[in-house]
One Martini backbone bead per residue (centre of mass of N, CA, C, O) as a GRO file, in nm:
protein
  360
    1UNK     BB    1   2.115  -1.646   2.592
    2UNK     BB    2   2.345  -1.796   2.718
    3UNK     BB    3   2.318  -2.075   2.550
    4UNK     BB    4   2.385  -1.883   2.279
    5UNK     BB    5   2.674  -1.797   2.379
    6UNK     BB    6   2.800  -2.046   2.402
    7UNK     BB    7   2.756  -2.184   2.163
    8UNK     BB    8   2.921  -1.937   2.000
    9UNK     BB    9   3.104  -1.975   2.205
   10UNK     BB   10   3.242  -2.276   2.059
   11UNK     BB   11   3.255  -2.277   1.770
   12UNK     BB   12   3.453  -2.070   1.727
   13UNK     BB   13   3.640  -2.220   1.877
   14UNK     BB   14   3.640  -2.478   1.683
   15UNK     BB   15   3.748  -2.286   1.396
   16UNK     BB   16   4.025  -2.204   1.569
   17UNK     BB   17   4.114  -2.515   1.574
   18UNK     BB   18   4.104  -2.586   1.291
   19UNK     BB   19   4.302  -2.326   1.204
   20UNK     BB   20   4.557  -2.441   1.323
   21UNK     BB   21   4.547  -2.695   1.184
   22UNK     BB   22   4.733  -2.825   0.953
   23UNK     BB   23   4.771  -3.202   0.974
   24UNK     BB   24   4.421  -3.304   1.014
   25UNK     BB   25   4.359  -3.339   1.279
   26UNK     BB   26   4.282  -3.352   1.632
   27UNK     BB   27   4.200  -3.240   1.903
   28UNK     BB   28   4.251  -3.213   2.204
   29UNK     BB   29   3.980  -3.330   2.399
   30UNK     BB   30   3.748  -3.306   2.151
   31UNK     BB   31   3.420  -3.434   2.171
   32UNK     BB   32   3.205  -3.399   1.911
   33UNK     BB   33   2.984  -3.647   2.027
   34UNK     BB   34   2.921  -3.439   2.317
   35UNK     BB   35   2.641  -3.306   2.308
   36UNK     BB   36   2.372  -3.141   2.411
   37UNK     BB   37   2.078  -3.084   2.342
   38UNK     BB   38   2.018  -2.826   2.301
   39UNK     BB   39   2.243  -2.806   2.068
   40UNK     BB   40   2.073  -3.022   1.878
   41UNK     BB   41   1.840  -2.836   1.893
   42UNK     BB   42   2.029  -2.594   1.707
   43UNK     BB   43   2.091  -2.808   1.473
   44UNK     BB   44   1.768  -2.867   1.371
   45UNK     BB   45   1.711  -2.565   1.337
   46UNK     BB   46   1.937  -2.495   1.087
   47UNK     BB   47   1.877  -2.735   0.908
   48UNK     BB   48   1.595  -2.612   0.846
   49UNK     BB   49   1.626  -2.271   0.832
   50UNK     BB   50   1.992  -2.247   0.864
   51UNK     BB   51   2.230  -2.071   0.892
   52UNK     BB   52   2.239  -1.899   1.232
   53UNK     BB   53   1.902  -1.864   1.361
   54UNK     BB   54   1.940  -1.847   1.639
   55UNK     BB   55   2.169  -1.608   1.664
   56UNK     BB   56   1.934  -1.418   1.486
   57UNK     BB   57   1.754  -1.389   1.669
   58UNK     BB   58   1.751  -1.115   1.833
   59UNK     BB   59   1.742  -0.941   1.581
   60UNK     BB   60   1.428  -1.060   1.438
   61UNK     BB   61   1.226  -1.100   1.685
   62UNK     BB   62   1.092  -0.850   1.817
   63UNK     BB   63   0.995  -0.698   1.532
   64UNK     BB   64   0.802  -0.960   1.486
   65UNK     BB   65   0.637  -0.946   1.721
   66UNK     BB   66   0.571  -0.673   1.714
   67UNK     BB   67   0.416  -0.684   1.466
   68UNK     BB   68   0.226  -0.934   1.539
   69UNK     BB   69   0.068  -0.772   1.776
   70UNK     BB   70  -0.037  -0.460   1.669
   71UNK     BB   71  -0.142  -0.576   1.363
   72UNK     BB   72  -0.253  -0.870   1.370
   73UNK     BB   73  -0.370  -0.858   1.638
   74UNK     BB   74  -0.543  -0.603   1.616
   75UNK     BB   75  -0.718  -0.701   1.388
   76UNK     BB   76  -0.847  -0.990   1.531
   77UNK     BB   77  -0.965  -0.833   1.748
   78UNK     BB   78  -1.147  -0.648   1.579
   79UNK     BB   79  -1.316  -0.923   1.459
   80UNK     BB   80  -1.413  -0.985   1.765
   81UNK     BB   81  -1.569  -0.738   1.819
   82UNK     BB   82  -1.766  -0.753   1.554
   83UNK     BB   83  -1.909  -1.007   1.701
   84UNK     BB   84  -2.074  -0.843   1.884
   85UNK     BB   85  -2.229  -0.518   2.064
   86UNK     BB   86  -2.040  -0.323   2.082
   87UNK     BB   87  -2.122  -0.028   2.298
   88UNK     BB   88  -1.951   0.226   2.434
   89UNK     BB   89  -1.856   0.235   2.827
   90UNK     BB   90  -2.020   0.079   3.016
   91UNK     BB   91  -1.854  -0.176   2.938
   92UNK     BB   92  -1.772  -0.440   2.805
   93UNK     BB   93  -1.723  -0.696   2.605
   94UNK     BB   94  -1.899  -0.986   2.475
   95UNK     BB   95  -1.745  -1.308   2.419
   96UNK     BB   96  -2.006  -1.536   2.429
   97UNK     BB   97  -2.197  -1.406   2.185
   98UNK     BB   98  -2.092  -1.504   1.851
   99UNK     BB   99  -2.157  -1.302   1.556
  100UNK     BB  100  -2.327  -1.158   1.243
  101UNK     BB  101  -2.494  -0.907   1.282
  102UNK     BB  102  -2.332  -0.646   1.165
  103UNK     BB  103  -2.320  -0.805   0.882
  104UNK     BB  104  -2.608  -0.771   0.826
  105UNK     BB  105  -2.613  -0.458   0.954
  106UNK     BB  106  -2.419  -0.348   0.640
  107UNK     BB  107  -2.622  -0.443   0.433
  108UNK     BB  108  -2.887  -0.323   0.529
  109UNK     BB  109  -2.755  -0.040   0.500
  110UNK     BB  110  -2.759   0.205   0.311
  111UNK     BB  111  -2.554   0.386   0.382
  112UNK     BB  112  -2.334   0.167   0.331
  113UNK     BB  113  -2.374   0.096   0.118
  114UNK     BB  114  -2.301   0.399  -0.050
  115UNK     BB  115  -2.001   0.375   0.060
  116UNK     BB  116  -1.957   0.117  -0.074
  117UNK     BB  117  -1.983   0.269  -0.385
  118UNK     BB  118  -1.777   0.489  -0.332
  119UNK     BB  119  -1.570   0.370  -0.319
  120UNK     BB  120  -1.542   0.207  -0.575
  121UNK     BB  121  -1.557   0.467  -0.778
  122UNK     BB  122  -1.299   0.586  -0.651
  123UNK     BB  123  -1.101   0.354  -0.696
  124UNK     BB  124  -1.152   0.317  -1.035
  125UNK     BB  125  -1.138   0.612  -1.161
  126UNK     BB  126  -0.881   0.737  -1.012
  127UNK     BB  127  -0.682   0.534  -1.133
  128UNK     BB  128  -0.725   0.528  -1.420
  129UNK     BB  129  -0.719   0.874  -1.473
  130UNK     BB  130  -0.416   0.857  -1.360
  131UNK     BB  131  -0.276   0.653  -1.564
  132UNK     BB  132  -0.387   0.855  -1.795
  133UNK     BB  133  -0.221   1.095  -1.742
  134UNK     BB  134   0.042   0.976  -1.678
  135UNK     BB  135   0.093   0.881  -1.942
  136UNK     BB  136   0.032   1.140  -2.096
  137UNK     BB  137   0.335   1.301  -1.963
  138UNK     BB  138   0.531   1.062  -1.992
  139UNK     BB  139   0.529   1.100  -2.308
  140UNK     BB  140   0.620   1.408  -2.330
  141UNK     BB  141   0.859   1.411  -2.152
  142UNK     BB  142   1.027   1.188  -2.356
  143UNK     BB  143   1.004   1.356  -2.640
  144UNK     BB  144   1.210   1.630  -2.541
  145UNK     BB  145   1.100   1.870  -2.369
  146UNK     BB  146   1.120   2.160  -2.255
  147UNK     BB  147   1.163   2.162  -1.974
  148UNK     BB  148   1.163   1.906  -1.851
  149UNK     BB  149   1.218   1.925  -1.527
  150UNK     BB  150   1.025   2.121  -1.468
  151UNK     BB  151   0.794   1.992  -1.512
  152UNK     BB  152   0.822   1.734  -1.360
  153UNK     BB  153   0.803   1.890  -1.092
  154UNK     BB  154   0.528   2.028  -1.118
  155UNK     BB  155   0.380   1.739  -1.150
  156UNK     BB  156   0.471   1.621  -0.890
  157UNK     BB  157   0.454   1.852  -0.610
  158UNK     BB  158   0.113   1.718  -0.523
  159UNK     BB  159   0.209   1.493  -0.363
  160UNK     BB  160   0.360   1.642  -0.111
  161UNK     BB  161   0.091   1.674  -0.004
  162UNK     BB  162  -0.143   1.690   0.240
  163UNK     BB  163  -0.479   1.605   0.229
  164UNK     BB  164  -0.521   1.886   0.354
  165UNK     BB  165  -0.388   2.068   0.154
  166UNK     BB  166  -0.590   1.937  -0.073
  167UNK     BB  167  -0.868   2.034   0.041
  168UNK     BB  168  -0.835   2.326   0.089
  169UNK     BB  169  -0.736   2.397  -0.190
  170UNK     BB  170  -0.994   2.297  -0.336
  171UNK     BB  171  -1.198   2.465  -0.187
  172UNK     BB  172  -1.097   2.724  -0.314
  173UNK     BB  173  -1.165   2.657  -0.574
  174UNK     BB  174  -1.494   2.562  -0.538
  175UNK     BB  175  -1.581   2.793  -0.480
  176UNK     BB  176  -1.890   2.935  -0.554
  177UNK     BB  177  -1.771   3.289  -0.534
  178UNK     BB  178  -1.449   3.270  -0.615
  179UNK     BB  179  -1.371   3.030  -0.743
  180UNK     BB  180  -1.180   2.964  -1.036
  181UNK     BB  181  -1.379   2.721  -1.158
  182UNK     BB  182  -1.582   2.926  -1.192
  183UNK     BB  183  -1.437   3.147  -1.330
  184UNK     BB  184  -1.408   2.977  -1.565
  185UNK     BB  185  -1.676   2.915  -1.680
  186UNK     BB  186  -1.810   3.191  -1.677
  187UNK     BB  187  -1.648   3.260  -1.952
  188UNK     BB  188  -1.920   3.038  -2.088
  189UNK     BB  189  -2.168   3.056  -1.923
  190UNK     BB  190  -2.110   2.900  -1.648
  191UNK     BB  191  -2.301   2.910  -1.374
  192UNK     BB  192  -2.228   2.870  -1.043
  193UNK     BB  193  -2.123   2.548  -0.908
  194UNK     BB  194  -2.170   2.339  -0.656
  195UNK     BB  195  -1.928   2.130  -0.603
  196UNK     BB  196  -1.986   2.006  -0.302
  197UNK     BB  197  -2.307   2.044  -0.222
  198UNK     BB  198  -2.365   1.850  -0.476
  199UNK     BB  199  -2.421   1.498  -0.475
  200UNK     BB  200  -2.367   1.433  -0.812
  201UNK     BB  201  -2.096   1.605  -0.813
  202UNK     BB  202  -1.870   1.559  -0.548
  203UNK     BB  203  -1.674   1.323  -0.581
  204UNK     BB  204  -1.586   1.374  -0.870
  205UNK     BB  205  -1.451   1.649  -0.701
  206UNK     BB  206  -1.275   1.444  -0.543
  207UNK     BB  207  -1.145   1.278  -0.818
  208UNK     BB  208  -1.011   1.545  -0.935
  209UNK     BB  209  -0.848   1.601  -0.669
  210UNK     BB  210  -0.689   1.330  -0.681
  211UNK     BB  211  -0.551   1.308  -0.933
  212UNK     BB  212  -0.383   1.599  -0.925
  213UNK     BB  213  -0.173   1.478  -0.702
  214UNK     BB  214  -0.115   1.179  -0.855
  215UNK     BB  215  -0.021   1.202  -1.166
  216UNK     BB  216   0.271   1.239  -1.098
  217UNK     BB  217   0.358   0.946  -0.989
  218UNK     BB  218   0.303   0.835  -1.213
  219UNK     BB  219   0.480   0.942  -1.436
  220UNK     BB  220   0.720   0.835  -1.267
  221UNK     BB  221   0.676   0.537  -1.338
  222UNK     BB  222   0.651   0.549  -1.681
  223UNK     BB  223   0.887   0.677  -1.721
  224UNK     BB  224   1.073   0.449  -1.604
  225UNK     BB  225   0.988   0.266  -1.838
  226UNK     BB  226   1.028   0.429  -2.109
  227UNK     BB  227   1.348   0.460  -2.032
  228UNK     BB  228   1.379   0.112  -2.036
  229UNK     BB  229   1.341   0.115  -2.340
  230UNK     BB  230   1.499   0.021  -2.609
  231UNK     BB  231   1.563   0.223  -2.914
  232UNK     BB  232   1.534  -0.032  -3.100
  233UNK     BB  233   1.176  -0.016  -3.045
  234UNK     BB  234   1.124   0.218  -3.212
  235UNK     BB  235   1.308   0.215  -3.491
  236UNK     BB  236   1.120  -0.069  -3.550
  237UNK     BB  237   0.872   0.067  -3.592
  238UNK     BB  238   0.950   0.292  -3.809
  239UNK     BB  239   1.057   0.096  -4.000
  240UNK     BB  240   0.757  -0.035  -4.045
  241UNK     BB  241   0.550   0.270  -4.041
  242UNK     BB  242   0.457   0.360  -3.794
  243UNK     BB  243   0.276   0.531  -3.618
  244UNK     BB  244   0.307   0.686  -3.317
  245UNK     BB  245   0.020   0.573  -3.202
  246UNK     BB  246   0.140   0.282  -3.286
  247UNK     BB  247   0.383   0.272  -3.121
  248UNK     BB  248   0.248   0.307  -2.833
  249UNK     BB  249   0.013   0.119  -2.848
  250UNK     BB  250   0.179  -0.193  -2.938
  251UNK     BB  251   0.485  -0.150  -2.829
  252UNK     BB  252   0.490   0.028  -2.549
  253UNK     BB  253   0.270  -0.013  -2.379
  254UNK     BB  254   0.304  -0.336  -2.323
  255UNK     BB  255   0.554  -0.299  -2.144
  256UNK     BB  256   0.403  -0.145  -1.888
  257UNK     BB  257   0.283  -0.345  -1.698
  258UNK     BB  258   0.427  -0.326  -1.440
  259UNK     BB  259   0.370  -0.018  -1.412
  260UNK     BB  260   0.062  -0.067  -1.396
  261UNK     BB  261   0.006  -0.190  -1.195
  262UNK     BB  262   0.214  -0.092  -0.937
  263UNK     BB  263   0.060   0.207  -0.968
  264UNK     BB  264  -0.245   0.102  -0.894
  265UNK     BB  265  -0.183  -0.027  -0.615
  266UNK     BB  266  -0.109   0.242  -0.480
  267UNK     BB  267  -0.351   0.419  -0.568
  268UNK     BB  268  -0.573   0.259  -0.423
  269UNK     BB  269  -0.476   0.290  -0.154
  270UNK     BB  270  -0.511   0.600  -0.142
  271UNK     BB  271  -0.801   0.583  -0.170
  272UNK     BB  272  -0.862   0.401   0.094
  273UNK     BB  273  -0.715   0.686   0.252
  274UNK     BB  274  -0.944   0.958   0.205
  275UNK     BB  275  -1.050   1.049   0.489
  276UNK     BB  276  -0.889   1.307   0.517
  277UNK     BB  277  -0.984   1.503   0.262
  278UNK     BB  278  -1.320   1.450   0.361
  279UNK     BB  279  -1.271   1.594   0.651
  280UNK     BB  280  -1.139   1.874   0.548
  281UNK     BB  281  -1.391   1.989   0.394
  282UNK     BB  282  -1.606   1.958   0.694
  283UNK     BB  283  -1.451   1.898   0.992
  284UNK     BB  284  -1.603   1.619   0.994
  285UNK     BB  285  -1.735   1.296   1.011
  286UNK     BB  286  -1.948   1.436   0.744
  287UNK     BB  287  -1.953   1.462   0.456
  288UNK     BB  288  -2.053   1.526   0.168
  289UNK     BB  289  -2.305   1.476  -0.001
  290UNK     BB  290  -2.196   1.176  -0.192
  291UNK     BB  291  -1.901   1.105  -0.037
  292UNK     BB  292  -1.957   0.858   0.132
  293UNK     BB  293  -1.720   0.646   0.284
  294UNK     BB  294  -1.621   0.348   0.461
  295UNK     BB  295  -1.423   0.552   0.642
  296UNK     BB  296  -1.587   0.731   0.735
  297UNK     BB  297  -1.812   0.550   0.828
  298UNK     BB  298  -1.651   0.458   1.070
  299UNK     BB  299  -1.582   0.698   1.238
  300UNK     BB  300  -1.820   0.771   1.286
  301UNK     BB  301  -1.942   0.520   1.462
  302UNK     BB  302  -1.718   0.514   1.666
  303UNK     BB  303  -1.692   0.865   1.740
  304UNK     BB  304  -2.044   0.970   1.747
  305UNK     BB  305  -2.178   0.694   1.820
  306UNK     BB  306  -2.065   0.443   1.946
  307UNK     BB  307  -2.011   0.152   1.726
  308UNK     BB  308  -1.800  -0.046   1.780
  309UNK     BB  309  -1.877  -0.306   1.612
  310UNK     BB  310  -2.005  -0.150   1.376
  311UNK     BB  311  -1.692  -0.062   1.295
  312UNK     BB  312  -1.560  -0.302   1.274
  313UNK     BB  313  -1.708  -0.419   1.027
  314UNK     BB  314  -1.635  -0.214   0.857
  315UNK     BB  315  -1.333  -0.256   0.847
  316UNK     BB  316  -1.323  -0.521   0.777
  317UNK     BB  317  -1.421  -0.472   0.479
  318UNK     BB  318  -1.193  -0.246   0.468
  319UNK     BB  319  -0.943  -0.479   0.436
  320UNK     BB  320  -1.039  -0.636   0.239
  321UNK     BB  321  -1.051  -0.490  -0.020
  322UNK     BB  322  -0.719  -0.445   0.027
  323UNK     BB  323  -0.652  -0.735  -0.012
  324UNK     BB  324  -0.796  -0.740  -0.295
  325UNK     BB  325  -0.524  -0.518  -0.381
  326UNK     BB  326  -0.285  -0.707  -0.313
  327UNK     BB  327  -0.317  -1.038  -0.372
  328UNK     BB  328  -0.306  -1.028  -0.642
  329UNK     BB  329   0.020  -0.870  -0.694
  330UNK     BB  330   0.171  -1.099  -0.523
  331UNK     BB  331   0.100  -1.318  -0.705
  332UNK     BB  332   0.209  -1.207  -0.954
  333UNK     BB  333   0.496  -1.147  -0.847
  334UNK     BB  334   0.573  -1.464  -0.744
  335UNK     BB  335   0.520  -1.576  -1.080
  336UNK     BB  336   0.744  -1.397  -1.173
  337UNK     BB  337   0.984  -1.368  -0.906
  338UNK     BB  338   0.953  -1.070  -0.757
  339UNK     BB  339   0.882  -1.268  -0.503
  340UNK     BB  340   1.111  -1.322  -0.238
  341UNK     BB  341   1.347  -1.552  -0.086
  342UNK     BB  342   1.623  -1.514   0.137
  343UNK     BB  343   1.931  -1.666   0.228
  344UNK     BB  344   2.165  -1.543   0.463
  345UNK     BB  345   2.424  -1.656   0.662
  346UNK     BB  346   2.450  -1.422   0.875
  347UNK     BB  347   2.112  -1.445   0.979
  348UNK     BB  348   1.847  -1.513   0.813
  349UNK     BB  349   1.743  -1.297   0.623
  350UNK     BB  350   1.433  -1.141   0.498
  351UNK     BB  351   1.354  -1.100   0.184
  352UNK     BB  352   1.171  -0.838  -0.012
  353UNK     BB  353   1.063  -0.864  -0.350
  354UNK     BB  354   1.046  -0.619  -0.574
  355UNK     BB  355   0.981  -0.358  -0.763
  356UNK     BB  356   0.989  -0.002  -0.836
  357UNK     BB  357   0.680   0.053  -0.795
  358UNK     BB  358   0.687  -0.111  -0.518
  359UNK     BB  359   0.713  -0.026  -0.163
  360UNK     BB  360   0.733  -0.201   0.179
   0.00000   0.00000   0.00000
């Protein structure tokens, strides 16, 4: 640090001498070609990364080392851990003899194969479903509906709540004996039908409660979309004869393909994060049967059984499941444009820039 403020006193010393001469002399006494190697060597750190990049280390070298040990040390570790045999407290792992023996006793269990064949049809369903709920509010709301904003809080509001009240919430919902929803098939002469306890239709019965919760997010992103689009081309459409169903599929709806993607990488991550949920509706780590996924299976393993090795091996397989949905995104990005960096003089800050339906 000494000899980054020296050279720092040294540059700006030389700048103010620099500008006090008006006559293009040279300082006297200043012989700038004795740098010491030091110099030499914070000069072609600079030219390689940019001005001012030493100067900058302070300032985002900490944060940058704190997130490199603890989220991808902490990965990296993890990866090793399931390499091992790793289970109890009786022992440290050993990593001498390094196998794949996890990953083929996760292939081989049958428990864990429906935990993700649940995960995938959750990923799938609950996506596809909020961003068509999604897309058909923000296009009522577009038409210029009265009580638009009320409309648009009411739809907003259950994005707001945590996985816990939204499980309780709809817990409540599903009672086989008082729940609203069996109460309403009741007055069709359906039920009651146990929506939790029933193996084949519970998934179901938690993809649509969180549909629920997230389908206002959707409307607020395709909303945002479809407010960007200008009135020329709709104005465009019907002047063509368009009927209103053929101008918002053919003319609006190809327009949102960003607000598409972008919406579905965010649902998508809130899927593979739905363990709060399925833990609230029966308070452990075993959810209703039917319903388990493989954050559910990674924690019950982990502990419960204390199958330390076998729980790193679910993690890191879903590790990869979500970089299978962040890593095309961002290639998508990339090739786009909307994923950039920029170097700015004042310290070589590194942005990420991508659209605004998804902030990282």
């Amino acid at each position: 640090m000494s000899r980054i403020s020296d050279y720092l006193n040294r540059v700006f010393s030389d700048r103010t001498a620099d500008e006090t001469r008006t006559d293009g002399g040279v300082v006297a006494g200043e012989d700038r070609t004795e740098r010491g190697s030091a110099d030499r060597l914070f000069d072609r750190i600079n030219a390689r990364f940019g001005d001012d990049f030493v100067e900058s280390l302070p300032f985002w070298f900490p944060p940058f080392f704190l997130v490199g040990l603890f989220v991808y040390g902490a990965i990296l570790w993890n990866l090793l851990i399931s390499l091992t045999d790793y289970e109890g407290f009786a022992q440290a792992p050993d990593y001498s003899n390094l196998d794949f023996e996890m990953y083929v006793r996760a292939v081989s269990d049958s428990g864990t194969v429906d935990a993700a064949l649940n995960t995938i049809i959750l990923l799938v369903v609950f996506t596809l479903a909020t961003l068509i709920v999604g897309l058909g509010l923000a296009i009522l709301i577009d038409r210029g509906i009265r009580f638009e904003n009320t409309f648009r809080t009411i739809y907003l509001l259950p994005m707001s709540l945590s996985f816990v009240v939204t499980a309780q919430f709809w817990l409540w919902m599903y009672n086989y004996n008082s729940g609203i929803v069996n109460l309403a098939f009741g007055t069709f002469g359906i039920g009651p039908i146990d929506w939790i306890g029933n193996q084949q239709i519970v998934l179901w019965a938690v993809i649509f409660a969180l549909m629920w919760q997230f389908s206002g997010y959707a409307m607020v992103v395709y909303l945002a979309g479809l407010r960007a689009i200008p009135n020329e081309h709709y104005e465009a459409a019907k002047v063509d004869g368009a009927s209103t169903l053929k101008m918002y599929w053919r003319v609006i709806i190809p327009q949102l393909k960003s607000a598409t993607i972008g919406a579905a990488v965010v649902l998508m991550v809130f899927a593979l994060k739905a363990f709060d949920f399925l833990y609230s509706l029966t308070a452990n780590y075993r959810p209703p049967n039917g319903a388990d996924i493989l954050a559910t299976k990674m924690v019950r393993e982990a502990y419960s059984n204390q199958n330390w090795a076998y729980a790193a091996a679910i993690a890191i397989i879903l590790f990869f499941m979500a970089l299978s949905v962040i890593g095309p995104y961002l290639t998508y990005q990339y090739r786009r444009g909307n994923l950039w960096t920029r170097t700015i003089s004042a310290g070589e800050l590194i942005l990420a820039g991508s659209d605004s339906t998804l902030c990282w």
